[in-house]
Structures are given as C-alpha cells and as structure tokens.
Chimera marker file (.cmm) of the C-alpha trace (Angstrom):
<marker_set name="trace">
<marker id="1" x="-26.708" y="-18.203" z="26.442" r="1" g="1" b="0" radius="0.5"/>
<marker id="2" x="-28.343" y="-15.461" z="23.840" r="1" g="1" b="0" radius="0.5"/>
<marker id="3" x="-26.346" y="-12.925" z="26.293" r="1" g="1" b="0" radius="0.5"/>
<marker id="4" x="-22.848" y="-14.676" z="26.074" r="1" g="1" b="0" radius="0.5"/>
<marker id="5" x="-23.101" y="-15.217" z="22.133" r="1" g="1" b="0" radius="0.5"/>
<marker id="6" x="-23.584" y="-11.457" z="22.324" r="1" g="1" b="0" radius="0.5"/>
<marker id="7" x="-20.971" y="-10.530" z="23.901" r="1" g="1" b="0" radius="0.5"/>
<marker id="8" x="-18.746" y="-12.746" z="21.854" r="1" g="1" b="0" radius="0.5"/>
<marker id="9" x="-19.732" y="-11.496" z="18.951" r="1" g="1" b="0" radius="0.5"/>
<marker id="10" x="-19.103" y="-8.050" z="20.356" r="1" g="1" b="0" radius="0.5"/>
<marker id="11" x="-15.813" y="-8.375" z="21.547" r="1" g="1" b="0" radius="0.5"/>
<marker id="12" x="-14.687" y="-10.264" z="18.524" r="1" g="1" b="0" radius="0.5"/>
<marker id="13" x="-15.886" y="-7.398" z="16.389" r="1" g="1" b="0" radius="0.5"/>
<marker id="14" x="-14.223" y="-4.844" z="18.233" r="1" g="1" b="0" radius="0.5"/>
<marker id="15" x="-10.808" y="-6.860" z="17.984" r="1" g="1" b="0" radius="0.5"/>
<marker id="16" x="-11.761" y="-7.320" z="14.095" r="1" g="1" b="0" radius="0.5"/>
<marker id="17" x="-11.862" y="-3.704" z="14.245" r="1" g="1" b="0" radius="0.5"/>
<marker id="18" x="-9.077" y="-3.092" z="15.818" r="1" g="1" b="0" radius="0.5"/>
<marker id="19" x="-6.903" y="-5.191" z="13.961" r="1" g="1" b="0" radius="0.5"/>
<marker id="20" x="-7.916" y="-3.719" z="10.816" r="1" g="1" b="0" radius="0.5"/>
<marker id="21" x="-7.557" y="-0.403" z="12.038" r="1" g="1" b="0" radius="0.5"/>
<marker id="22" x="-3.597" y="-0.883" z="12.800" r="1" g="1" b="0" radius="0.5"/>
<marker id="23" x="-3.325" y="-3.435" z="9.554" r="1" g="1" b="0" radius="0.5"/>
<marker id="24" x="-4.841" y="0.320" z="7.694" r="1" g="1" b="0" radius="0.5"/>
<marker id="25" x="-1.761" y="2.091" z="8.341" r="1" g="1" b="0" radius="0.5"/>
<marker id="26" x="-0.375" y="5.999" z="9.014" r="1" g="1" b="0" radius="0.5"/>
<marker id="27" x="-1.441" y="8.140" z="6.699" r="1" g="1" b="0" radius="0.5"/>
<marker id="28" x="0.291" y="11.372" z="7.565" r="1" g="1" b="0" radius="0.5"/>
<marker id="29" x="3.349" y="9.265" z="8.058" r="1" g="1" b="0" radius="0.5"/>
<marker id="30" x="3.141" y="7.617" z="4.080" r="1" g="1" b="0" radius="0.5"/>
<marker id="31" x="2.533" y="11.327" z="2.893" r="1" g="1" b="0" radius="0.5"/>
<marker id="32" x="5.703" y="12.194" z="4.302" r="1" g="1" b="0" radius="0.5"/>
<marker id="33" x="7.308" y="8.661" z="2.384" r="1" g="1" b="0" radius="0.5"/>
<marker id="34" x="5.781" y="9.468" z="-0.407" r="1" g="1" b="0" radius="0.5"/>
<marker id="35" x="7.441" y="12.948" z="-0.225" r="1" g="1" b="0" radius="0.5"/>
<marker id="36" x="10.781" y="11.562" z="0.848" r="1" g="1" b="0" radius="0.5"/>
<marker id="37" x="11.312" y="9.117" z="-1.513" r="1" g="1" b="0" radius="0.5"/>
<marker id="38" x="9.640" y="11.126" z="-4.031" r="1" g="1" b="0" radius="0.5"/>
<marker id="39" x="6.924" y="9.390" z="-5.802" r="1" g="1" b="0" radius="0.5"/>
<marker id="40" x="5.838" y="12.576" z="-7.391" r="1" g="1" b="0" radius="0.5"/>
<marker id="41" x="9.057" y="12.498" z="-9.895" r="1" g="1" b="0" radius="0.5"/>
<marker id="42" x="7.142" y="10.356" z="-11.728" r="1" g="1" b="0" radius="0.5"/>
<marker id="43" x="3.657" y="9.469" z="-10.491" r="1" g="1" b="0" radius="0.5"/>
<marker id="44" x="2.282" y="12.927" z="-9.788" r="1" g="1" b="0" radius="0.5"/>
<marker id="45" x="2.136" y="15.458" z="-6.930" r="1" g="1" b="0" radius="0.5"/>
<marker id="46" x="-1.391" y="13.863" z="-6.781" r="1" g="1" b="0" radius="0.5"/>
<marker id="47" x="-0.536" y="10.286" z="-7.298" r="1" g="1" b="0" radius="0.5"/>
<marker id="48" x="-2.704" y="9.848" z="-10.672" r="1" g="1" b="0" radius="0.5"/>
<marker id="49" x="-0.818" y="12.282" z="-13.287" r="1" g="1" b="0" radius="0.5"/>
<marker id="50" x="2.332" y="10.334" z="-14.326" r="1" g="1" b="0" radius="0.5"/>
<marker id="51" x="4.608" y="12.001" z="-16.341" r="1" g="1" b="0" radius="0.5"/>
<marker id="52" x="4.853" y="8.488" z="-19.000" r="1" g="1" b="0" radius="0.5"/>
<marker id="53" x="1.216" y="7.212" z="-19.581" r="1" g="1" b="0" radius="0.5"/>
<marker id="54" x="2.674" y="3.490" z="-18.918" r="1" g="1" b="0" radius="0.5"/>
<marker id="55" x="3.169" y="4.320" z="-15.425" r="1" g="1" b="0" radius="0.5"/>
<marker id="56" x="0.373" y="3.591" z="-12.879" r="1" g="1" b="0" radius="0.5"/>
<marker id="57" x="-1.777" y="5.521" z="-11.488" r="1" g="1" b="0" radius="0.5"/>
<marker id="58" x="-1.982" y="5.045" z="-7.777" r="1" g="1" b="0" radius="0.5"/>
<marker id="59" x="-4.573" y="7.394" z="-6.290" r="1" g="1" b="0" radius="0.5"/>
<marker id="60" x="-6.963" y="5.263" z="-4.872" r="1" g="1" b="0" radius="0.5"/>
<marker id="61" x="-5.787" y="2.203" z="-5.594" r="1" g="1" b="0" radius="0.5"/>
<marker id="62" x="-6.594" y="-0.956" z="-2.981" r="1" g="1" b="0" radius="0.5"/>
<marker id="63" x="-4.087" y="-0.446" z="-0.179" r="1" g="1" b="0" radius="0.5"/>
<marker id="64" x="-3.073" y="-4.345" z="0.232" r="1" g="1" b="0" radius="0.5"/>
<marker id="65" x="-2.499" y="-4.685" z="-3.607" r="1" g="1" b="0" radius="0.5"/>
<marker id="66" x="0.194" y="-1.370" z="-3.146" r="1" g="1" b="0" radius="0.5"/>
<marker id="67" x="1.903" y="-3.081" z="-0.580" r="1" g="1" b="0" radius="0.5"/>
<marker id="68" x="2.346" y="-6.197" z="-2.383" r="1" g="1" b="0" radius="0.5"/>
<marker id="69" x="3.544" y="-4.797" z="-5.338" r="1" g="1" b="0" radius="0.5"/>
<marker id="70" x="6.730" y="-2.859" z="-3.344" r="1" g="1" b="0" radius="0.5"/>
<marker id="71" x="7.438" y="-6.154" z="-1.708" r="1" g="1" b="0" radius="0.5"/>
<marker id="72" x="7.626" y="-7.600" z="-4.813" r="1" g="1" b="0" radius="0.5"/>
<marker id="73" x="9.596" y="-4.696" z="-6.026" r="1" g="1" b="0" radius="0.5"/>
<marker id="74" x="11.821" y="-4.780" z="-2.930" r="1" g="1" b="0" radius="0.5"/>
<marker id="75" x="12.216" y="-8.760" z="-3.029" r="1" g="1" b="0" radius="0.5"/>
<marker id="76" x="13.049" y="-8.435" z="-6.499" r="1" g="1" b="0" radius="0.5"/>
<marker id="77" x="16.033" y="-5.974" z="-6.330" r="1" g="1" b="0" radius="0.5"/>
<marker id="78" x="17.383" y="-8.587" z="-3.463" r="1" g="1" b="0" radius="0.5"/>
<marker id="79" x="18.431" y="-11.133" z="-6.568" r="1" g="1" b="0" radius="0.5"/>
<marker id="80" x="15.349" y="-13.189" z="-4.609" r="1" g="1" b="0" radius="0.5"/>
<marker id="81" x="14.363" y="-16.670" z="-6.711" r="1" g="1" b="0" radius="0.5"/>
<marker id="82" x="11.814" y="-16.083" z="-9.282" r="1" g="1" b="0" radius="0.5"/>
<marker id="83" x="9.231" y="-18.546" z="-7.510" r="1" g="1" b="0" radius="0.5"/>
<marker id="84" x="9.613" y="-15.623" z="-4.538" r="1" g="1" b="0" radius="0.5"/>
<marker id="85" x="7.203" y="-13.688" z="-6.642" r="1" g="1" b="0" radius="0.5"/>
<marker id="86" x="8.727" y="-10.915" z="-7.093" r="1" g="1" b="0" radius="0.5"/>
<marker id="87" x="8.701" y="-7.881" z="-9.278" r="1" g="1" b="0" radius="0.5"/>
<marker id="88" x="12.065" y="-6.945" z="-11.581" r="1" g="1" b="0" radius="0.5"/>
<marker id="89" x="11.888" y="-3.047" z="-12.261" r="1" g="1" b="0" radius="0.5"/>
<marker id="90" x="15.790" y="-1.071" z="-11.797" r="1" g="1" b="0" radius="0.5"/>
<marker id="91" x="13.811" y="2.204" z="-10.751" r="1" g="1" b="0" radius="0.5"/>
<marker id="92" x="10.891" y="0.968" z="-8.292" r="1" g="1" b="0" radius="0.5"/>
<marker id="93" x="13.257" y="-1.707" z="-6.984" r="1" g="1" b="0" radius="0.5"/>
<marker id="94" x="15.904" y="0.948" z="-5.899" r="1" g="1" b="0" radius="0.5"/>
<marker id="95" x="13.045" y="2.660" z="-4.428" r="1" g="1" b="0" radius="0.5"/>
<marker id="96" x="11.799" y="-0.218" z="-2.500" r="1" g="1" b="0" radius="0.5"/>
<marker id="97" x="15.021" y="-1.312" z="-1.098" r="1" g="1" b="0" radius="0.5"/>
<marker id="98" x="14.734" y="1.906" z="1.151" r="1" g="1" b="0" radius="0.5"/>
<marker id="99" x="11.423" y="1.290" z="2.212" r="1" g="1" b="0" radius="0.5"/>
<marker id="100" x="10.960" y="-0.660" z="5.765" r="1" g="1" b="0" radius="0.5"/>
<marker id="101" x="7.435" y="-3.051" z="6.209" r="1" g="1" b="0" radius="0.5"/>
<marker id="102" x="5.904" y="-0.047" z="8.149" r="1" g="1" b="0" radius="0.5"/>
<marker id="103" x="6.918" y="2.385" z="5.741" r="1" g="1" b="0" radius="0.5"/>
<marker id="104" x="5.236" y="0.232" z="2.837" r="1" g="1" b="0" radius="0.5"/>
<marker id="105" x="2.225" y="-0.029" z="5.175" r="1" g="1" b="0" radius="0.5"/>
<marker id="106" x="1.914" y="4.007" z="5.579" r="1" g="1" b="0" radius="0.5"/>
<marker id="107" x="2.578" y="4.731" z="2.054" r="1" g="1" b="0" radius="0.5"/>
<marker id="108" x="-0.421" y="2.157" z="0.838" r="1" g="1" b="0" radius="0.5"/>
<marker id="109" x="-2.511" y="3.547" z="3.404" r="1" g="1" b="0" radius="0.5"/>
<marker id="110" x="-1.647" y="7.477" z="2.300" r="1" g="1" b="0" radius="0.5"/>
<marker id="111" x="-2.152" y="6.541" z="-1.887" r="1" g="1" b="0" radius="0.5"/>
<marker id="112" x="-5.295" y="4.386" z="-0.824" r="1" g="1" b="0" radius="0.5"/>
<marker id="113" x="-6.936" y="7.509" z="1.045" r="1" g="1" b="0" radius="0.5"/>
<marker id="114" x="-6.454" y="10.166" z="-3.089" r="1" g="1" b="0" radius="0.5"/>
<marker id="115" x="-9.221" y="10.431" z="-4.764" r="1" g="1" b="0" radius="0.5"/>
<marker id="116" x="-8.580" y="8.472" z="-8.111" r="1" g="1" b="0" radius="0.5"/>
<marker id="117" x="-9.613" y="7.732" z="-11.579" r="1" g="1" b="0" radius="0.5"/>
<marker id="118" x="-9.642" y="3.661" z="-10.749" r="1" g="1" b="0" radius="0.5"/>
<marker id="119" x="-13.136" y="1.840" z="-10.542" r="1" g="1" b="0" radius="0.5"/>
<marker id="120" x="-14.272" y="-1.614" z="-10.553" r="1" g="1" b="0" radius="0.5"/>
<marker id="121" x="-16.318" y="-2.174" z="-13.940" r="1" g="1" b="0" radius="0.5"/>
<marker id="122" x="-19.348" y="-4.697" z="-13.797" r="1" g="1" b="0" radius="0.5"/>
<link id1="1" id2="2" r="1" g="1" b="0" radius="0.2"/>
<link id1="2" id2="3" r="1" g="1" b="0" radius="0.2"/>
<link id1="3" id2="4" r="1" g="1" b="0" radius="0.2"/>
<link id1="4" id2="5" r="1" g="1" b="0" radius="0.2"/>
<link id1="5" id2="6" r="1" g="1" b="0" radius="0.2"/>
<link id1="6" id2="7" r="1" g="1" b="0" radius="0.2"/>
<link id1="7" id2="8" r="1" g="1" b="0" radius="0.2"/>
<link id1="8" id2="9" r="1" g="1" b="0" radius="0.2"/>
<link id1="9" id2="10" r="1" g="1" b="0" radius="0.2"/>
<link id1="10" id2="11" r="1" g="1" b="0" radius="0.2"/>
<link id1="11" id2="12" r="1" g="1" b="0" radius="0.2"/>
<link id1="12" id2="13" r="1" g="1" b="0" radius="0.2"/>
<link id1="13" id2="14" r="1" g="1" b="0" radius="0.2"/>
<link id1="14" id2="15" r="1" g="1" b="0" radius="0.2"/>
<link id1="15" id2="16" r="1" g="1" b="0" radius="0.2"/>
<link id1="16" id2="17" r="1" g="1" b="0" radius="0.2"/>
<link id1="17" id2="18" r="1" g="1" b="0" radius="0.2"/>
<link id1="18" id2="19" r="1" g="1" b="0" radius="0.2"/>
<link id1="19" id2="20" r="1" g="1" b="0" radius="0.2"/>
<link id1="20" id2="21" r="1" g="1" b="0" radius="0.2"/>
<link id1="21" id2="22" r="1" g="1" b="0" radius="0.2"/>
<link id1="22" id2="23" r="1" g="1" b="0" radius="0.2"/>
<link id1="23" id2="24" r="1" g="1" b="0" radius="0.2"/>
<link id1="24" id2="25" r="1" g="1" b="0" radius="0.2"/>
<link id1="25" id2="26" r="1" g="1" b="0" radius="0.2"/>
<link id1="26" id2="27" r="1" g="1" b="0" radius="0.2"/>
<link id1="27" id2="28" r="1" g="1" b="0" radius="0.2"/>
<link id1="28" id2="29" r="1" g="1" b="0" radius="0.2"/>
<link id1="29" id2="30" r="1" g="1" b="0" radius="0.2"/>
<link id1="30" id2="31" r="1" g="1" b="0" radius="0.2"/>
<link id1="31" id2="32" r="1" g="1" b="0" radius="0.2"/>
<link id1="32" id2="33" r="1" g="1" b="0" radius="0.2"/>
<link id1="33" id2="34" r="1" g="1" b="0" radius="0.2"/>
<link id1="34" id2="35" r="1" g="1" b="0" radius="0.2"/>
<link id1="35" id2="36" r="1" g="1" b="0" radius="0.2"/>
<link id1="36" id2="37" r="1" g="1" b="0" radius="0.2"/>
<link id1="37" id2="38" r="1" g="1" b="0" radius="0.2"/>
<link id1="38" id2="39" r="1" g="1" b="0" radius="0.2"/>
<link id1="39" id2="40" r="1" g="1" b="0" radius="0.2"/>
<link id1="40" id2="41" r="1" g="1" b="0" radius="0.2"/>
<link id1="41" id2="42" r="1" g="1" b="0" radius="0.2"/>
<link id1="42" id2="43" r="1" g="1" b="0" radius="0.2"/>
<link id1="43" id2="44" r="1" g="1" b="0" radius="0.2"/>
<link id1="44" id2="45" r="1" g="1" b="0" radius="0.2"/>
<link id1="45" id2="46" r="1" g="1" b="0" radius="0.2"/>
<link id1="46" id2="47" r="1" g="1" b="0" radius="0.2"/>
<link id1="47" id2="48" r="1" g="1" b="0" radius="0.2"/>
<link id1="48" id2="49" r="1" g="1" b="0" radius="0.2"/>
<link id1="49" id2="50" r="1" g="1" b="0" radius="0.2"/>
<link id1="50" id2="51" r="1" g="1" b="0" radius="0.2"/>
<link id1="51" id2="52" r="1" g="1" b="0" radius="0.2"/>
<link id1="52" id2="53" r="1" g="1" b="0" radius="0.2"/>
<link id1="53" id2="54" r="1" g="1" b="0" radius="0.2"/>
<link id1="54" id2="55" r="1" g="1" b="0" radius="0.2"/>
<link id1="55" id2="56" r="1" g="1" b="0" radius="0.2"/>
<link id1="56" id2="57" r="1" g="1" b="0" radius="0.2"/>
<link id1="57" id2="58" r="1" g="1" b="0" radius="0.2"/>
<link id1="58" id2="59" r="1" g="1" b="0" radius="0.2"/>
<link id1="59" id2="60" r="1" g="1" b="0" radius="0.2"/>
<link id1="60" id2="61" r="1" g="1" b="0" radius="0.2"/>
<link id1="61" id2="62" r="1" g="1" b="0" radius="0.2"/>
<link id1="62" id2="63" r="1" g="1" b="0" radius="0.2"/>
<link id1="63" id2="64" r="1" g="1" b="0" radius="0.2"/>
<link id1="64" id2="65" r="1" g="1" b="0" radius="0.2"/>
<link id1="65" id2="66" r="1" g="1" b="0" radius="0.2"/>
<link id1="66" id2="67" r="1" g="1" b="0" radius="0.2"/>
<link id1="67" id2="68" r="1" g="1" b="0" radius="0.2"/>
<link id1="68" id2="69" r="1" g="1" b="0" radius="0.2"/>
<link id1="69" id2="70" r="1" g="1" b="0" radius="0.2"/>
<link id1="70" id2="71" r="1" g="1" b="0" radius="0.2"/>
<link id1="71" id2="72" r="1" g="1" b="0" radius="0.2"/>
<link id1="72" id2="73" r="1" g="1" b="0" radius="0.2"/>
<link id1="73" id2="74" r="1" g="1" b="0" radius="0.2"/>
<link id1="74" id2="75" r="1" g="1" b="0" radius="0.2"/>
<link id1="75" id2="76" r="1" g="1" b="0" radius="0.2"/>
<link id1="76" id2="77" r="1" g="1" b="0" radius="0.2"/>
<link id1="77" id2="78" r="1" g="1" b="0" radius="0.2"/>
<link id1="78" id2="79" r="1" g="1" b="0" radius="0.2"/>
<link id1="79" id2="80" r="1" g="1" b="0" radius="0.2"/>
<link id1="80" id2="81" r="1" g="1" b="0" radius="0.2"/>
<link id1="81" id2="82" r="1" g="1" b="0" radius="0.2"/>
<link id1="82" id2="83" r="1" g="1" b="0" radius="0.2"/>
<link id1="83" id2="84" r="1" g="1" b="0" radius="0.2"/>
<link id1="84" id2="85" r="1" g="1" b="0" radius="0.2"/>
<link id1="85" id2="86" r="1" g="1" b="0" radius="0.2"/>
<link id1="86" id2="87" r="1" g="1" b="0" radius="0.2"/>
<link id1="87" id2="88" r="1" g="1" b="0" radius="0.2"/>
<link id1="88" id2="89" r="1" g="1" b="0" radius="0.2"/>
<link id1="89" id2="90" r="1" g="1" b="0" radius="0.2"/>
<link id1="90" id2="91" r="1" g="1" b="0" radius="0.2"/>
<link id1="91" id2="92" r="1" g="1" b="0" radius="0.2"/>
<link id1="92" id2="93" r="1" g="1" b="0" radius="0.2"/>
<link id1="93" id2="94" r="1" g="1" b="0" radius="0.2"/>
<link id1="94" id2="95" r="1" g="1" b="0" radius="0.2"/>
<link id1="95" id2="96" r="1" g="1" b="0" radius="0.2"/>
<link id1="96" id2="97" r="1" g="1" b="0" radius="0.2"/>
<link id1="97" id2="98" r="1" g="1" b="0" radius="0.2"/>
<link id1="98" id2="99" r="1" g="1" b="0" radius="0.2"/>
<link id1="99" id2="100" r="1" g="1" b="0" radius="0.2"/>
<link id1="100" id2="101" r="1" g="1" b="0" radius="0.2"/>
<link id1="101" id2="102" r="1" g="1" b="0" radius="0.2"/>
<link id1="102" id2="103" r="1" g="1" b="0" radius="0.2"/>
<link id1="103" id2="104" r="1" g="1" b="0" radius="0.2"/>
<link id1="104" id2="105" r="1" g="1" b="0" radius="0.2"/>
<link id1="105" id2="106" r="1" g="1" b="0" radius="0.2"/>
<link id1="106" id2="107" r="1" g="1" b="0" radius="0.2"/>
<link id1="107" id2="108" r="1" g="1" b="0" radius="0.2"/>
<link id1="108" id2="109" r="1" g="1" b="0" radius="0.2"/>
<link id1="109" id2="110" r="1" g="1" b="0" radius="0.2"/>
<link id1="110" id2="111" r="1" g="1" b="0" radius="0.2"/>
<link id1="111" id2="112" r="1" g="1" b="0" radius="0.2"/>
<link id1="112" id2="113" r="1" g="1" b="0" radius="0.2"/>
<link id1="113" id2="114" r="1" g="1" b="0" radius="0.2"/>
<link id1="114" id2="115" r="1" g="1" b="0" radius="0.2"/>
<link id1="115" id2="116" r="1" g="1" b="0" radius="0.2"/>
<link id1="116" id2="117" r="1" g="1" b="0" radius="0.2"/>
<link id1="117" id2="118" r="1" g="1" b="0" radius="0.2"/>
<link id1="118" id2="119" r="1" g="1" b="0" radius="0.2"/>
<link id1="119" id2="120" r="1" g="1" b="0" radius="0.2"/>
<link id1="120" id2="121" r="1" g="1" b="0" radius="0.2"/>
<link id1="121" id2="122" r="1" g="1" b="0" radius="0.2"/>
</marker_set>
C-alpha cells in the first residue's frame, strides 16, 4: 500500500511538473516578441527603465499576472463588454491585438526571467 501511495505521489508530481514546465513558457521565443513588437520603445531595452515614470516596470514581474494584463489589453481593443474584464489602453491594446495566446505566454515567461526592481513588502 505504502509502495503504491508512493508511486502516486511520484507520478503525480512529475505530471505537476511537467505541466508547469509547458504552462512557464519560451523564453528565447518572448525575447524575440518582445523585440518584434518592440516593448523597448517605451518600457526599456531592459524591461524596467520606461521612458514616462507612469509606465510599468516589467522586469521581473509574476509571469501569470503579465499575461492577464495583455488579455485584458487584447480583449479590450475587441469592443469586448466591460464585465469581460478587460483593460482599455489605445497603445497596449494595438499591441495586444497582434499578440497570439502562445506569444503572450513566451513574452510573460521572457519579462518574468529580468532581474527587476519589484519585491513583495511584509
């Protein structure tokens, strides 16, 4: 019995794993989004030196959080209903529109993986 739970626990671990793993994203593949689309323009070449102080900085920031703001973004510039939470911004929206799921995935994982100024205060 001791040997079974074992090897369930294993082999749901390793599929936890895995699925988090894929979930993570391409990180080579979102620097090269992130260079296409141009983020820099006005975020940074290093994600975390905006050229307007009110923009974010997104070096480091939590890679699920970065995704859900472009779909937001992205739902928003598609006239969406407001209970669709989405995001209204004319410049991130016409950026978002170009951006696939996968592409939003990669480009969360890439700003995720910066060192950044962000921290969690206690």
């Amino acid at each position: 019995m001791k040997t079974t739970l074992r090897l369930s626990f294993l082999v749901g671990s390793a599929l936890l794993s895995l699925s988090a793993a894929q979930a993570a994203g391409d990180i080579a593949a979102g620097k090269a989004v992130f260079d296409r689309i141009n983020c820099a323009s006005c975020h940074g070449a290093d994600a975390k030196t905006s050229i307007d102080p009110s923009y974010p900085q997104l070096a480091g920031q939590h890679p699920d959080y970065l995704a859900h703001a472009l779909k937001a973004y992205r739902r928003g510039q598609s006239n969406a209903a407001p209970s669709a939470n989405i995001r209204k911004n004319p410049i991130m929206g016409a950026f978002a529109v170009q951006l696939s799921d996968k592409d939003i995935e990669d480009v969360a994982a890439y700003l995720s993986s910066l060192p950044g100024n962000l921290a969690v205060r206690k």
